[in-house]
C-alpha positions in Angstrom: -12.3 -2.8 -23.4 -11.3 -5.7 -21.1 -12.9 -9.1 -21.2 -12.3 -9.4 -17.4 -15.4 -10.7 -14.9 -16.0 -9.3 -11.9 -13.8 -11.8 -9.9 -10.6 -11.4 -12.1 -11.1 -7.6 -11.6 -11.4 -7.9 -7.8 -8.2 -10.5 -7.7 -6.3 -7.6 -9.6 -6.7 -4.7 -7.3 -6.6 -6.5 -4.6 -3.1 -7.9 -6.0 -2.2 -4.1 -6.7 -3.1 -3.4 -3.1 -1.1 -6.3 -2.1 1.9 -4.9 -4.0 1.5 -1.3 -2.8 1.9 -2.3 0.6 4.2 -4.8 0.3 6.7 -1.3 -1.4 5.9 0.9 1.6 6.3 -1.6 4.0 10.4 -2.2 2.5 10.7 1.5 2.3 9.8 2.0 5.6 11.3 -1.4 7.1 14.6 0.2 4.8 14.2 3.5 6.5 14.2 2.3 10.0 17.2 -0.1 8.8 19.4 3.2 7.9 18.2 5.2 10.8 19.0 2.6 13.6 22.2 2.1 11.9 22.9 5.6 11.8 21.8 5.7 16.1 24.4 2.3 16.3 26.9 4.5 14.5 26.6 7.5 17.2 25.8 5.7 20.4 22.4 6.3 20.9 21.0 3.6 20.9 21.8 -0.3 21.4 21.4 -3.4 19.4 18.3 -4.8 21.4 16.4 -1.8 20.6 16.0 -3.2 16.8 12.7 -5.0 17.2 11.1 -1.3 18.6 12.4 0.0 14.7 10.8 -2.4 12.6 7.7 -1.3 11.0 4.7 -3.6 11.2 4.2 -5.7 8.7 0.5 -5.1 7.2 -2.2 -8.4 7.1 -5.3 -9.5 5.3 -7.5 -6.3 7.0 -5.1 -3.6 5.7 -5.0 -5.3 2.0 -8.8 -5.8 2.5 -8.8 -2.0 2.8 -6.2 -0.8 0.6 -8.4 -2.3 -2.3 -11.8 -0.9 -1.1 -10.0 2.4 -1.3 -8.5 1.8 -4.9 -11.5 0.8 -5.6 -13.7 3.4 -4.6 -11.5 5.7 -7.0 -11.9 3.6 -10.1 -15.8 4.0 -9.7 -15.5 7.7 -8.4 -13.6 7.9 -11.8 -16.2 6.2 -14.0 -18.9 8.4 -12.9 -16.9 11.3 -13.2 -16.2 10.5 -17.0 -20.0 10.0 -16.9 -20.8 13.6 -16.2 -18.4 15.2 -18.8 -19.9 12.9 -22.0 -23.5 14.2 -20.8 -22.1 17.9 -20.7 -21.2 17.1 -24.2 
């Protein structure tokens, strides 16, 4: 059992959000690297047309919601292991 409040259990999924958006926003910012280099490589496309490639880069809101979803599971999760240990 944890000896976490409330507030040190909201900082850490909301640093977990933080963390899981942070690694799909390089994978996708390393995707769009390889494909435009890829275009460079066969012409079709030029070097001004980077800024159009780069994914954009996820603030406060999507965090916000990224935790409220994570969140949602952990409690879906609890009441779920609820329900079993009354069947029992």
């Amino acid at each position: 059992m944890s000896n976490k409040n409330p507030f040190e259990i909201r900082l850490e999924i909301l640093n977990m959000a933080k963390s899981y958006l942070e690694g799909q926003y390089y994978t996708n910012l390393e995707f769009a690297k390889n494909s435009y280099e890829k275009a460079i490589e066969l012409g079709k496309t030029s070097q001004e047309a980077w800024k159009e490639c780069i994914p954009p880069m996820f603030g406060v809101n999507e965090i916000i919601e990224k935790a409220n979803e994570m969140y949602s599971f952990i409690c879906a999760s609890g009441r779920s292991e609820e329900k079993d240990t009354n069947k029992k």
